[in-house]
KEKE-3310 file (N, C-alpha, C; in steps of 0.2 Angstrom, whole numbers, plus 5000, padded with zeros to 4 digits):
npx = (5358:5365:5379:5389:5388:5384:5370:5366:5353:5351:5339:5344:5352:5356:5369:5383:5392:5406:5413:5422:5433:5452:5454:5441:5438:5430:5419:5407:5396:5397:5395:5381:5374:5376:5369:5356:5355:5357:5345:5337:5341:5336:5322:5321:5322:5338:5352:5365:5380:5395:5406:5424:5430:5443:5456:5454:5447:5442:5453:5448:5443:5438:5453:5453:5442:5443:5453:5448:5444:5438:5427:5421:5428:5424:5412:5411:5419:5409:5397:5404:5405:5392:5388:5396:5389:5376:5378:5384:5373:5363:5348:5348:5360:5377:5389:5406:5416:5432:5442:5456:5464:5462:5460:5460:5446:5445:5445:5438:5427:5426:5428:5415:5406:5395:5403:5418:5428:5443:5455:5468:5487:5498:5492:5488:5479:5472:5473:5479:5479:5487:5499:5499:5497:5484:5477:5467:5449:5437:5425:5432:5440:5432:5425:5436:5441:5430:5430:5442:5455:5463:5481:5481:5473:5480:5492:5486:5480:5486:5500:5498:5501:5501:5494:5495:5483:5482:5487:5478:5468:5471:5474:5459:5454:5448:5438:5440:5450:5452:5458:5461:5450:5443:5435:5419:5416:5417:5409:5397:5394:5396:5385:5371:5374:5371:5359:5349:5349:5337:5328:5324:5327:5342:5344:5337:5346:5357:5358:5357:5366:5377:5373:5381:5394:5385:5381:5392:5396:5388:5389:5403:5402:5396:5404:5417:5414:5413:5425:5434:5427:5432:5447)
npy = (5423:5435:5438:5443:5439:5422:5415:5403:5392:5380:5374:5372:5382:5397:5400:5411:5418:5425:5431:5439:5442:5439:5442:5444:5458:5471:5479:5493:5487:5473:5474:5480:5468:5457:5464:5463:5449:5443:5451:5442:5431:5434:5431:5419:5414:5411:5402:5408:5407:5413:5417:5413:5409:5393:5398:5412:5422:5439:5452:5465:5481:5488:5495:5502:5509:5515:5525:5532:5544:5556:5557:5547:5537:5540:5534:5520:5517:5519:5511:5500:5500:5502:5489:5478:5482:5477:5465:5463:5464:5456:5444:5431:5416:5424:5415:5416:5406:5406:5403:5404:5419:5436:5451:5467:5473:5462:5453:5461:5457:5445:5449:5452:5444:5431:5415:5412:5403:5398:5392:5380:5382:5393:5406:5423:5435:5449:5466:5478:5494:5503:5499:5500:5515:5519:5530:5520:5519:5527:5517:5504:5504:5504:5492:5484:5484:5478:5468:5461:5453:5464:5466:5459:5468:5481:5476:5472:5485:5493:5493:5484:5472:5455:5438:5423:5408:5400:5408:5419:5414:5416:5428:5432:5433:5422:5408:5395:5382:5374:5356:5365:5355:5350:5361:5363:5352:5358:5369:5364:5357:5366:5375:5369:5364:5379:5380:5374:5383:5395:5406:5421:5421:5420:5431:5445:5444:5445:5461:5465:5464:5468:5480:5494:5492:5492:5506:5516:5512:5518:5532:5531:5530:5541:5551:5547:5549:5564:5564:5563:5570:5579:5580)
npz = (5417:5415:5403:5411:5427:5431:5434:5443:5451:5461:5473:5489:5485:5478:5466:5460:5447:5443:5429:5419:5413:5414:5427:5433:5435:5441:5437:5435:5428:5431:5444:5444:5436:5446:5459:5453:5451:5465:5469:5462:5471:5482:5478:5476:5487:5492:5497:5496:5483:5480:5466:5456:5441:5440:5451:5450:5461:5461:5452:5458:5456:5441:5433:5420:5422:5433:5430:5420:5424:5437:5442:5437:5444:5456:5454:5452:5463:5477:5471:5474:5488:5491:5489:5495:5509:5506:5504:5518:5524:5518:5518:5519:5520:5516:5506:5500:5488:5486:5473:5470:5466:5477:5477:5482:5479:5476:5488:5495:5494:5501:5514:5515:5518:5525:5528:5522:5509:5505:5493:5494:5486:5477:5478:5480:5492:5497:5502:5491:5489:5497:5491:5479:5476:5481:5492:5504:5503:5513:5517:5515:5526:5536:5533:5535:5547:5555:5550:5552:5564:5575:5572:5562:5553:5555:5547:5535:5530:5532:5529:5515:5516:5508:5509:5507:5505:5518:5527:5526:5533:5547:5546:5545:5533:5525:5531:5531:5522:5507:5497:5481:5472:5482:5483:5480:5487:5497:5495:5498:5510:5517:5516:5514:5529:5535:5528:5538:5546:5555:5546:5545:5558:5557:5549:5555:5564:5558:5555:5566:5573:5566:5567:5570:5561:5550:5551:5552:5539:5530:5533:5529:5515:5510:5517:5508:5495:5497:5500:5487:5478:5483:5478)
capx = (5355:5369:5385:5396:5388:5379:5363:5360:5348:5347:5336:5342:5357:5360:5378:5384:5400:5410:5413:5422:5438:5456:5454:5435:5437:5424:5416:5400:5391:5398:5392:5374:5376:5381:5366:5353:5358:5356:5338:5333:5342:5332:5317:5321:5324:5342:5359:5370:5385:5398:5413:5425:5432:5448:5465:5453:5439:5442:5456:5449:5441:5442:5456:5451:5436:5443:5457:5445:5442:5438:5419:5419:5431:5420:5404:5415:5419:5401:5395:5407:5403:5385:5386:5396:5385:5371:5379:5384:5366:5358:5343:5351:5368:5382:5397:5411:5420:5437:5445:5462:5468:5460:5465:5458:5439:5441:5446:5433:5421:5428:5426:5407:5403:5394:5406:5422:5430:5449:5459:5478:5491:5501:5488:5488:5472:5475:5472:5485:5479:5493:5504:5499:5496:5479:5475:5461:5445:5435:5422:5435:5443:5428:5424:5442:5443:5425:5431:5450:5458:5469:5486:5479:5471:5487:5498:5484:5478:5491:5506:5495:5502:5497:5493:5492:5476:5484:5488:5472:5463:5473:5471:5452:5450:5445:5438:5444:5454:5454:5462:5454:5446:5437:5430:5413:5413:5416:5404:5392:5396:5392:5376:5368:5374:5367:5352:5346:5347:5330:5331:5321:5332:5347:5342:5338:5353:5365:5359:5356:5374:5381:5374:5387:5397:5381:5378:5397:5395:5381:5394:5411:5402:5396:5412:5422:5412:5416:5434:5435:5425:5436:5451)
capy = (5429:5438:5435:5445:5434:5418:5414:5395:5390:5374:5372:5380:5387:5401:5401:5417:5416:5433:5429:5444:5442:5435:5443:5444:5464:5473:5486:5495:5484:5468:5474:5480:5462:5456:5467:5458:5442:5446:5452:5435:5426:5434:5431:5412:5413:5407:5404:5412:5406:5420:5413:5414:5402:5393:5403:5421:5427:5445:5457:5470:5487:5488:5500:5504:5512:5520:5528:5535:5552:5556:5553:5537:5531:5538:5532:5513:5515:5520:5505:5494:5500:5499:5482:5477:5485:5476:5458:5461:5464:5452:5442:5424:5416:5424:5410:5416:5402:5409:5399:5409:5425:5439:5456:5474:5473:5454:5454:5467:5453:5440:5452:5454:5436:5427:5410:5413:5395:5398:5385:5376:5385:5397:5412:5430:5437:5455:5473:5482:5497:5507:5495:5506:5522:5522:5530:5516:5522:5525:5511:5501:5504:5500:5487:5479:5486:5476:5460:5459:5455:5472:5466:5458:5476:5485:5473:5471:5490:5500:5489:5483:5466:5450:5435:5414:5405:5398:5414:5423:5412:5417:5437:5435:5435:5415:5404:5388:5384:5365:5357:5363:5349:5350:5367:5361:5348:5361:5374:5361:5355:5375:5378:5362:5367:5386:5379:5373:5390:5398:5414:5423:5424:5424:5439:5447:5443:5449:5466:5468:5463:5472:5490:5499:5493:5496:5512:5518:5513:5521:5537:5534:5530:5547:5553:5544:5553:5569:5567:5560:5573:5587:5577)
capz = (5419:5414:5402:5419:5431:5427:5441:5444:5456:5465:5479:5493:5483:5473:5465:5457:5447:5440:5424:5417:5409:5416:5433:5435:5435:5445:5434:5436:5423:5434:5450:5442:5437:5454:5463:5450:5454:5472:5469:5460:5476:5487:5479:5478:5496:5491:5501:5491:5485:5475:5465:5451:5439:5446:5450:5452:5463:5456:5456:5461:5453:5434:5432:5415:5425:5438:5427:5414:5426:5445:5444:5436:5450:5463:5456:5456:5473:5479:5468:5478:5494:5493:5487:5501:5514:5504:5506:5526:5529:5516:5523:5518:5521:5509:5504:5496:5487:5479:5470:5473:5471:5479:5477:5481:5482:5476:5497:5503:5495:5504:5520:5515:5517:5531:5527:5515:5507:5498:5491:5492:5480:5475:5479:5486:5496:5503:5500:5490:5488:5499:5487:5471:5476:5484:5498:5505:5505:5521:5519:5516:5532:5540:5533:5537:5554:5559:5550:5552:5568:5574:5571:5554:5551:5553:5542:5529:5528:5532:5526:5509:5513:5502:5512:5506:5508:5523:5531:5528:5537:5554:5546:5544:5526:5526:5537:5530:5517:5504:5490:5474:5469:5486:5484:5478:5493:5503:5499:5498:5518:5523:5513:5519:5538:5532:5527:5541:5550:5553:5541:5549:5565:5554:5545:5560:5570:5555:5555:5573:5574:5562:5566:5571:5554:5543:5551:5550:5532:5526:5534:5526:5510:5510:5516:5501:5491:5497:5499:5480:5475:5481:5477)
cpx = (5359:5376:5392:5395:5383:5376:5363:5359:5346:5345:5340:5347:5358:5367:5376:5391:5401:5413:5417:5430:5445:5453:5450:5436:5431:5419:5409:5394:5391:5393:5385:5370:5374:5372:5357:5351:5354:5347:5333:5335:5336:5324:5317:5321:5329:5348:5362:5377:5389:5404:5415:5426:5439:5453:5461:5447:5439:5450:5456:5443:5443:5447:5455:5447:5439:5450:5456:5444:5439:5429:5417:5423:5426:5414:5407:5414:5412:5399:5398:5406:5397:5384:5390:5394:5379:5372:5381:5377:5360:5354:5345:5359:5372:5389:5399:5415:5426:5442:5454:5464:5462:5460:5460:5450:5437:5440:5442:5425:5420:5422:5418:5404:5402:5402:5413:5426:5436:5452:5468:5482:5495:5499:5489:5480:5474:5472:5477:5484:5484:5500:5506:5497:5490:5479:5467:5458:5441:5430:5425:5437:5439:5425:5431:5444:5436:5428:5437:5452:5464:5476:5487:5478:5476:5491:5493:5481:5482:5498:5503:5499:5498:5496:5493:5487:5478:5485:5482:5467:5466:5471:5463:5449:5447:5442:5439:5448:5456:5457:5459:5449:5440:5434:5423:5409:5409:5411:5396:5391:5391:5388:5372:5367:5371:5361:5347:5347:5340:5333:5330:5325:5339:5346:5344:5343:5358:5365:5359:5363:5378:5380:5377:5390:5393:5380:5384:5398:5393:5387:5400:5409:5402:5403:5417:5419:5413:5423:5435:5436:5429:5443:5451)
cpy = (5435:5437:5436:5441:5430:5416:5406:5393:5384:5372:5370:5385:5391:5402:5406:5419:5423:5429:5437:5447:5439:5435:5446:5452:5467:5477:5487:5491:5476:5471:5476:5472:5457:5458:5463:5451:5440:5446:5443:5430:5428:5432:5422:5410:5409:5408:5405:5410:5411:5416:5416:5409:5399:5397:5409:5420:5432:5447:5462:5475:5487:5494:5501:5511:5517:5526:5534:5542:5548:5554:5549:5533:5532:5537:5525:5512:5515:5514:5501:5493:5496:5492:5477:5478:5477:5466:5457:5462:5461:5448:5436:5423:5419:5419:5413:5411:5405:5402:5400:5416:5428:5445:5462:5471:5467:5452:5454:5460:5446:5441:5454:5450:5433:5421:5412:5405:5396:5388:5385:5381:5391:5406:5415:5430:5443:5461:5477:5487:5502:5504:5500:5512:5526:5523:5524:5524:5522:5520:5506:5499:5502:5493:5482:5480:5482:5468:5456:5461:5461:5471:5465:5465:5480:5484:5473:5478:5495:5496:5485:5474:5458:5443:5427:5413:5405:5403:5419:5421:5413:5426:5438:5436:5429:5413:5395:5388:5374:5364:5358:5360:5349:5355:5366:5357:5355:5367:5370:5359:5362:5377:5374:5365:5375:5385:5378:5380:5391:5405:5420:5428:5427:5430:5446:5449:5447:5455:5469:5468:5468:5479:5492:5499:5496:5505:5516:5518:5517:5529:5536:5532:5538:5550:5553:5549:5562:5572:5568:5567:5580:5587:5580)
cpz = (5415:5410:5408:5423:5429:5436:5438:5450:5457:5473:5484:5491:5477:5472:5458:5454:5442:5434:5418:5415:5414:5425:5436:5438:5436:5441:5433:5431:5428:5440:5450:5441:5445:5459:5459:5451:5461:5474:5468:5467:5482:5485:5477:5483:5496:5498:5493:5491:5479:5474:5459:5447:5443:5445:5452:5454:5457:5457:5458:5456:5445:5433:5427:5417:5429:5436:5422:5418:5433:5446:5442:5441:5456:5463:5457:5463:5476:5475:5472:5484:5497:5490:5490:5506:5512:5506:5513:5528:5524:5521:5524:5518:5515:5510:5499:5493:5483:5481:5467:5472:5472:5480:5479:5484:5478:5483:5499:5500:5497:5511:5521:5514:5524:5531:5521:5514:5503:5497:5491:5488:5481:5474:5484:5487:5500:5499:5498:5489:5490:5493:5480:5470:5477:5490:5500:5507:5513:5523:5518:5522:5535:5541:5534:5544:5558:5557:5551:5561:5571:5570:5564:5550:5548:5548:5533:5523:5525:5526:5518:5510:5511:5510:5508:5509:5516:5528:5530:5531:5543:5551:5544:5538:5524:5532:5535:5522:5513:5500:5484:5473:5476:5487:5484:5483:5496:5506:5500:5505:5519:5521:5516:5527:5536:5533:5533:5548:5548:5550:5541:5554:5562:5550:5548:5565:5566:5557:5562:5575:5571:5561:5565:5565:5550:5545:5551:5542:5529:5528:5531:5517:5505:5511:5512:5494:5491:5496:5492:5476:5476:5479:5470)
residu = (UNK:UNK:UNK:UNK:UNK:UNK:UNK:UNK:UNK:UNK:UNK:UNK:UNK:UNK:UNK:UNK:UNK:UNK:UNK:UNK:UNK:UNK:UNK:UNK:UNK:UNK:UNK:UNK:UNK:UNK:UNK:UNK:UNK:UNK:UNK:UNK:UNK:UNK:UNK:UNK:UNK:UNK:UNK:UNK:UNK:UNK:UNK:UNK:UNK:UNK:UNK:UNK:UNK:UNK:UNK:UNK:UNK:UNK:UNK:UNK:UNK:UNK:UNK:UNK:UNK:UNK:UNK:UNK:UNK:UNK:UNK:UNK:UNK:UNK:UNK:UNK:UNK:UNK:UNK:UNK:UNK:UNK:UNK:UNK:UNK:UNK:UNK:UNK:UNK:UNK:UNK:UNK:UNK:UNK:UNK:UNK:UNK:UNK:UNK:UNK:UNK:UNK:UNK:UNK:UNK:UNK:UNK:UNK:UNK:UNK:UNK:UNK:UNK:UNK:UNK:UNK:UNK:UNK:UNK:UNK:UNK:UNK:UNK:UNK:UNK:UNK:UNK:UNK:UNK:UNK:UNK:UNK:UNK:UNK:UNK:UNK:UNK:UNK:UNK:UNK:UNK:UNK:UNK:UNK:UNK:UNK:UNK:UNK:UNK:UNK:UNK:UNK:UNK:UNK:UNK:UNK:UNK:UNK:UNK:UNK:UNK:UNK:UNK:UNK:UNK:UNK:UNK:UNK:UNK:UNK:UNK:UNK:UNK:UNK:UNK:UNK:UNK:UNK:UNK:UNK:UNK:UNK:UNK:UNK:UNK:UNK:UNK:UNK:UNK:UNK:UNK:UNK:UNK:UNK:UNK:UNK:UNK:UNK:UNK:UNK:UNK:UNK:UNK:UNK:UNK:UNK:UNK:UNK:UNK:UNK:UNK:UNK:UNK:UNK:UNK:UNK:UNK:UNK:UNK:UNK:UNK:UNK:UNK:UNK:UNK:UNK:UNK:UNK:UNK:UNK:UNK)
# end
């Protein structure tokens, strides 16, 4: 579909892999990318699965982009939001498989995934932003204060600390964790069990659930946009 993300479709799974240089860097041609993708899953009626190659989900935000001036970073951000909103209230299950690290808004697409799948190793998974001299954004915030247990929140938000596979699965950024080699099992186990949800209901149930996030979103994305803008 895309040289950024490649689209393969086999019945009942859409797999969607970030393909965009060491550390599968987010930038607004990826995430148009990404949001394309997306549209063709849905109209396969797919589960969806999002990955990278092994060693990186993403890093993060291309900072190239968000370096080059103050409204190319705040149109980035607003593109990352709305494409996190877009995945907590898809109509089909979303799987994460990262295949290790996870950094910035490789994380927030962890935290925008029905099912998320890391691997064994030598891998970080966290929010660094406070780390290198961002203030987090405010749909950030939200989105890590609906999906991150409090104590995790605090340490992951405020304190920008990094996490092991093994450890983000107790901070909320996983929900299991294999050895490489079994990742492929593994998202194949949770599509399968996926599959056999009605989609329907699932669809339903996400958003009805996830009001108050989506509907705080759709508010601090705006908001982000203002601060930035006066920033």
């Amino acid at each position: 579909m895309n040289a950024l993300v490649s689209y393969r479709y086999e019945s009942p799974v859409a797999t969607l892999t970030l393909n965009n240089g060491k550390v599968n860097a987010l930038s607004p041609a990826v995430i148009d990318a990404l949001n394309e993708a997306l549209d063709q899953a849905e109209k396969d009626k797919a589960i969806v699965v999002i990955t990278g190659q092994p060693g990186i989900l993403s890093g993060g935000f291309d900072l190239k982009v968000m370096m080059s001036g103050p409204q190319q970073a705040i149109d980035l951000v607003t593109m990352g939001s709305r494409l996190s909103r877009r995945l907590l209230s898809h109509p089909f299950p979303v799987i994460v498989a990262c295949g290790g690290h996870a950094v910035a808004k490789g994380a927030f697409l962890l935290l925008s995934a029905d099912y998320r799948i890391g691997v064994k190793g030598a891998f970080t998974i966290g929010l660094n932003e406070v780390a290198i001299g961002m203030t987090m954004h405010q749909a950030g915030i939200e989105i890590a204060r609906d999906r991150l247990p409090r104590p995790a929140f605090q340490r992951a938000v405020i304190g920008a600390e990094m996490f092991s596979p093994e450890a983000a699965v107790e901070a909320g950024f996983l929900d299991e964790v294999v050895a490489p080699e079994a990742l492929e099992d593994a998202v194949h186990r949770a599509a399968m069990r996926l599959s056999k949800l009605n989609m329907s209901a699932h669809g339903n149930t996400k958003v009805k659930a996830r009001a108050p996030l989506l509907s705080a979103l759709d508010e601090a994305i705006a908001l982000d946009a203002q601060h930035f803008g006066r920033a």
